[in-house]
N, CA, C and O of each residue as an XYZ file, in Angstrom:
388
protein
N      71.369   -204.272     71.677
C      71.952   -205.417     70.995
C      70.842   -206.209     70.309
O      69.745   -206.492     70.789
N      71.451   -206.598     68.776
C      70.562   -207.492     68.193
C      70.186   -208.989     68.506
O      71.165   -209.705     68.300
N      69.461   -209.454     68.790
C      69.513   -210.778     69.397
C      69.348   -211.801     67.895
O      68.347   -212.081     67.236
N      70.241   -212.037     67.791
C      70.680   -213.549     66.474
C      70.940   -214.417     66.950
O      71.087   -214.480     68.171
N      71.120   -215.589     65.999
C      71.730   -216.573     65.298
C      72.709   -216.671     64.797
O      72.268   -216.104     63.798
N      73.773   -216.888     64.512
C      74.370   -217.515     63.484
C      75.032   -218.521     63.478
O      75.932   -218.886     64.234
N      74.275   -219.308     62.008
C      74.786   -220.449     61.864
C      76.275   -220.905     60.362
O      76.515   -220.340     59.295
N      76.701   -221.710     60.803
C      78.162   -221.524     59.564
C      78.111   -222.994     59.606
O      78.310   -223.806     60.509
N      77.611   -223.154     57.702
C      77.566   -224.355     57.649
C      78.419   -224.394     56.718
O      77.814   -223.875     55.780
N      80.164   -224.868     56.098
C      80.845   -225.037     54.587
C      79.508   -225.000     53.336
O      79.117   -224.146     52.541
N      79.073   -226.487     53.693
C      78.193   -227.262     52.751
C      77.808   -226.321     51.724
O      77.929   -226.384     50.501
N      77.093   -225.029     52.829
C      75.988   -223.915     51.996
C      76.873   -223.351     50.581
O      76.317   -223.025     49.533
N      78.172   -223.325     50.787
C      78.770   -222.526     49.781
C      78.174   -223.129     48.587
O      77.340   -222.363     48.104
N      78.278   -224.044     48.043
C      78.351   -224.651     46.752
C      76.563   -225.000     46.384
O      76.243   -225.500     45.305
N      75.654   -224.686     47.334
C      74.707   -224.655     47.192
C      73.934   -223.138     47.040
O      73.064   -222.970     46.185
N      74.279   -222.265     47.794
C      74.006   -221.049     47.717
C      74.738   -220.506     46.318
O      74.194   -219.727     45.536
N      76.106   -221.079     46.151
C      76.885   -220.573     44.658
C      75.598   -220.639     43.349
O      75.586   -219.789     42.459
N      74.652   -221.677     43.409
C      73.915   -221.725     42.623
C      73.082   -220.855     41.882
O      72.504   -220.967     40.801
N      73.188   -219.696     42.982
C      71.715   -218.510     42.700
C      72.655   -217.809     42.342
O      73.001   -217.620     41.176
N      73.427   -217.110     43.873
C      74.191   -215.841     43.601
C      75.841   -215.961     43.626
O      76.310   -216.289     44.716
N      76.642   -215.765     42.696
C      78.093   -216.159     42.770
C      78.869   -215.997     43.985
O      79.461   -216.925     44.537
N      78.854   -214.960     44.333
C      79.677   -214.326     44.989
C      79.170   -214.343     46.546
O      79.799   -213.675     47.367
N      77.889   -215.204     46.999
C      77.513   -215.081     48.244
C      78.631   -215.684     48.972
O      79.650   -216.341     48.757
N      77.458   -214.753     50.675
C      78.795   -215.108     52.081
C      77.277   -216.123     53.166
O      77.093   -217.273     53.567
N      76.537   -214.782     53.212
C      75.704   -215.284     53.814
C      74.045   -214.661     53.527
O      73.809   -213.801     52.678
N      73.067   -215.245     54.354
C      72.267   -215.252     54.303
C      70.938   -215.171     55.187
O      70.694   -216.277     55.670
N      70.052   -214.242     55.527
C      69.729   -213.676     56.992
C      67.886   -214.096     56.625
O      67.207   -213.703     55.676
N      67.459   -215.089     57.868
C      66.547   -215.757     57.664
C      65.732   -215.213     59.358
O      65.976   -215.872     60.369
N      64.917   -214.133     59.407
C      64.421   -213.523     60.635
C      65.771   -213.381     61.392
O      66.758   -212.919     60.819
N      65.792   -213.701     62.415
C      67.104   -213.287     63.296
C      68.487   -214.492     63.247
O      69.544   -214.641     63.859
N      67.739   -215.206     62.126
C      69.081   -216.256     61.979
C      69.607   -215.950     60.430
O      68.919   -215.716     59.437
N      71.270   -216.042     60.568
C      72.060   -215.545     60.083
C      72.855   -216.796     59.795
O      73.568   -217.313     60.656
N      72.690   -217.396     58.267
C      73.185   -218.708     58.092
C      74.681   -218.270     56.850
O      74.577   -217.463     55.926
N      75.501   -218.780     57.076
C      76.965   -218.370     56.200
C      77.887   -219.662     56.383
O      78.158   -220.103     57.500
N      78.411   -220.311     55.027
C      79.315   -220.698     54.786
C      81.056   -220.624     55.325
O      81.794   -221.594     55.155
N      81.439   -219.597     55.848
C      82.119   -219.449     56.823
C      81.928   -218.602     58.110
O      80.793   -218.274     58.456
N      83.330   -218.143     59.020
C      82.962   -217.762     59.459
C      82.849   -216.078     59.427
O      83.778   -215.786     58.674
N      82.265   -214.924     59.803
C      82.029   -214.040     59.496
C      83.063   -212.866     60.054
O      83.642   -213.171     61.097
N      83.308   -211.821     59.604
C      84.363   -210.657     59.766
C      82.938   -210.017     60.984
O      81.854   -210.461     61.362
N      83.762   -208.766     61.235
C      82.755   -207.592     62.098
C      82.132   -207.015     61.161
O      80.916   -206.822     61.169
N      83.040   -206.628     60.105
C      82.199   -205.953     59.019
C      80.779   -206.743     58.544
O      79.615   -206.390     58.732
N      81.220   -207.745     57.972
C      79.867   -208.533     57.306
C      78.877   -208.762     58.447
O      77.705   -208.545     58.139
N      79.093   -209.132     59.622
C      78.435   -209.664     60.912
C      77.320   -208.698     60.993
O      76.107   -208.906     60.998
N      78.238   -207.190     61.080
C      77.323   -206.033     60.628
C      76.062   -205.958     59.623
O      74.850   -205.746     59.666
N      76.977   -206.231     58.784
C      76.505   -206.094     57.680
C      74.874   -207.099     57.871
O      73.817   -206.488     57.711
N      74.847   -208.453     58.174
C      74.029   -209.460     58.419
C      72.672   -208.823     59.338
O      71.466   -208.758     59.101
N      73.626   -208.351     60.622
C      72.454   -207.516     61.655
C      71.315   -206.821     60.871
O      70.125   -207.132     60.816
N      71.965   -205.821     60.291
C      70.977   -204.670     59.694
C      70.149   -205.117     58.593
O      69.433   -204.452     57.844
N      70.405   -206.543     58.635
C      69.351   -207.500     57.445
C      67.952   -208.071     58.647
O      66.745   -208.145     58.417
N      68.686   -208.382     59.869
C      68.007   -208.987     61.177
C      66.930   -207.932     61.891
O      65.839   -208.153     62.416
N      67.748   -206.584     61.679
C      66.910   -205.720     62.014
C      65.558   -204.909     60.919
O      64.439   -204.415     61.062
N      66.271   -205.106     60.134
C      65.327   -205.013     58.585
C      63.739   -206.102     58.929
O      62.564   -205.737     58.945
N      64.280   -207.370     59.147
C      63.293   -208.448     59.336
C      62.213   -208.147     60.301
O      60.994   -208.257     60.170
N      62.981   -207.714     61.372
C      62.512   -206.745     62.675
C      61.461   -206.202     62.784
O      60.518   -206.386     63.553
N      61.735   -205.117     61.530
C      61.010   -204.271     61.146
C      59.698   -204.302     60.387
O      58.717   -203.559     60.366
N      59.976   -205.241     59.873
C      59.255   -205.737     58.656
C      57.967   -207.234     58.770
O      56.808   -207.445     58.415
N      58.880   -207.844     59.363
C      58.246   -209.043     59.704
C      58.385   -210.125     58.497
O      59.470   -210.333     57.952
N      56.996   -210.901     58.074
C      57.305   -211.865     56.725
C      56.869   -210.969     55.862
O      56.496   -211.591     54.868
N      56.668   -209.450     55.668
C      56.865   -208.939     54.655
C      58.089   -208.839     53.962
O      58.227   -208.903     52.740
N      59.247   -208.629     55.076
C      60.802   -208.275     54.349
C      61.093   -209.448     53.085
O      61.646   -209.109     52.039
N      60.752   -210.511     53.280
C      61.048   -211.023     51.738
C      60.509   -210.411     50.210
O      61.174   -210.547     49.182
N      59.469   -209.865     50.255
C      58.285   -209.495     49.408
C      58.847   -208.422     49.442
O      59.242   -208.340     48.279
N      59.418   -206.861     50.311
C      59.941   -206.086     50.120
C      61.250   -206.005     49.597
O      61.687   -205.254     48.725
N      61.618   -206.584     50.027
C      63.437   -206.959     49.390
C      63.488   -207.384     47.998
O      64.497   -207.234     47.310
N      62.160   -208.035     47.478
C      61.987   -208.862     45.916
C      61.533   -207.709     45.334
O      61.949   -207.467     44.201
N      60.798   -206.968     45.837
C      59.901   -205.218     45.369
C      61.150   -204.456     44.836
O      61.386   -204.031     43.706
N      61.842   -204.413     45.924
C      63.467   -203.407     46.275
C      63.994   -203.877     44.772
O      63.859   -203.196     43.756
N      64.601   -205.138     44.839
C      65.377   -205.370     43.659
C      64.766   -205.121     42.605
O      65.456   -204.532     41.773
N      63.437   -205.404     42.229
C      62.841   -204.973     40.729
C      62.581   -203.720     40.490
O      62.420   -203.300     39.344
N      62.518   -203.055     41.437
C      62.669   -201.438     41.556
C      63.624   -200.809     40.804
O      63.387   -200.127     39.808
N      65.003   -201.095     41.403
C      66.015   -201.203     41.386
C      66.982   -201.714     39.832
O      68.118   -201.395     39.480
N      66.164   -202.425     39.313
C      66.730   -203.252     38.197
C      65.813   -202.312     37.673
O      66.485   -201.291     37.534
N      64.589   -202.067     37.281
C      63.627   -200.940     36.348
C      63.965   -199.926     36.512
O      63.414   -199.008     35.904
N      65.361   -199.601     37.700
C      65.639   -197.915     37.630
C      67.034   -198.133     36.921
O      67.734   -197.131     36.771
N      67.505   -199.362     36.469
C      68.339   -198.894     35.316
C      70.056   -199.567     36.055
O      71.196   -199.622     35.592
N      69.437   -199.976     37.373
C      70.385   -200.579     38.603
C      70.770   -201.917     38.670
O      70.502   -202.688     37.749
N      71.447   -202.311     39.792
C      71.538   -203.757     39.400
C      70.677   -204.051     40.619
O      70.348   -203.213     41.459
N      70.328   -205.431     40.617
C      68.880   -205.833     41.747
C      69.239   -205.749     43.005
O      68.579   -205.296     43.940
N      71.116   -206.539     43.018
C      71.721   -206.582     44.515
C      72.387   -205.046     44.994
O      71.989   -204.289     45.879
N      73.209   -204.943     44.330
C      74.225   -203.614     44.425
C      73.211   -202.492     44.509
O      73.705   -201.562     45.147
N      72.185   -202.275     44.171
C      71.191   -201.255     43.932
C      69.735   -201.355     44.981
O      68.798   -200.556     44.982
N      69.878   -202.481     45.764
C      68.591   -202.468     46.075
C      69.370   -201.588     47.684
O      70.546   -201.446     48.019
N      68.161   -201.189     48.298
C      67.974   -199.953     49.337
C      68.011   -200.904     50.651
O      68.170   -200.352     51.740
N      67.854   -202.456     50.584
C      68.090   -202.691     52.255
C      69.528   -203.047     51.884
O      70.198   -202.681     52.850
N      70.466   -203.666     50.809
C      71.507   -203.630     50.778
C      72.412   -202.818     50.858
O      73.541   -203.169     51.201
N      72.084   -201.466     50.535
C      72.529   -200.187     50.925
C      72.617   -199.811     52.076
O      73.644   -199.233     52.430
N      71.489   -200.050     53.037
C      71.588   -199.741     54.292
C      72.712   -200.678     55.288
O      73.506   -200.246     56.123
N      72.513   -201.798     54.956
C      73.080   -203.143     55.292
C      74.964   -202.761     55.393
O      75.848   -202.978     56.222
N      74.864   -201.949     53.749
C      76.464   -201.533     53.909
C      76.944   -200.638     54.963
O      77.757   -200.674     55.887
N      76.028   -199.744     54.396
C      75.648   -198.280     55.646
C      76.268   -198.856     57.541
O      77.021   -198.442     58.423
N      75.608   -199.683     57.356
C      75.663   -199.864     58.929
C      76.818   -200.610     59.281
O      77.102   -200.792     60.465
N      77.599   -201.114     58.229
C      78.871   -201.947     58.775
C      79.791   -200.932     58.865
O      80.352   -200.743     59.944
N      80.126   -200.008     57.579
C      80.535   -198.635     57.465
C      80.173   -197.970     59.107
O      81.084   -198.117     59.923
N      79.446   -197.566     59.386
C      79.085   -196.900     60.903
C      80.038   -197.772     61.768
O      80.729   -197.140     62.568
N      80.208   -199.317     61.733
C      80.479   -200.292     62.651
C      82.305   -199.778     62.755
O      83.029   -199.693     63.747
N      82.529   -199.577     61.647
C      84.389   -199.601     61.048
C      84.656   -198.481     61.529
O      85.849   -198.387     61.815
N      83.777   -197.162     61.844
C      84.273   -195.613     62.527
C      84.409   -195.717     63.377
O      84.766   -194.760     64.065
């Protein structure tokens, strides 16, 4: 088991709306901050961002910013295309079987 956080603050929506439209939440080392509250799927989905961090340490920001420009220079889009978001899906997908 992953050991998290999560925090659900409304407020964040209309502040987080600022960057990315369509955000839920947002995974800060093992804390997991979201505007509401979260499905199993996304919860999932959040972990494998926690475990990413895990992995990574305070590099995962710098990798994740790498990921997306990668990603956008391979012709992709930065979010939908980047490889920890992929995995991230990956593992909620595993969660739903």
């Amino acid at each position: 088991m992953t050991r998290h956080r999560v925090v659900t603050w409304p407020w964040l929506r209309g502040i987080g709306g600022l960057v990315l439209r369509d955000w839920l939440a947002i995974t800060i080392g093992r804390t997991v901050f979201a505007w509401r509250a979260l499905t199993d799927d996304e919860l999932e989905h959040e972990l494998e961002h926690v475990r990413q961090w895990g992995r990574l340490g305070v590099r995962y920001p710098l990798a994740y910013f790498a990921e997306s420009v990668r990603a956008r220079r391979a012709g992709g889009r930065w979010y939908r295309d980047n490889r920890f978001e992929a995995e991230a899906r990956a593992a909620a997908s595993r969660k739903r079987a």
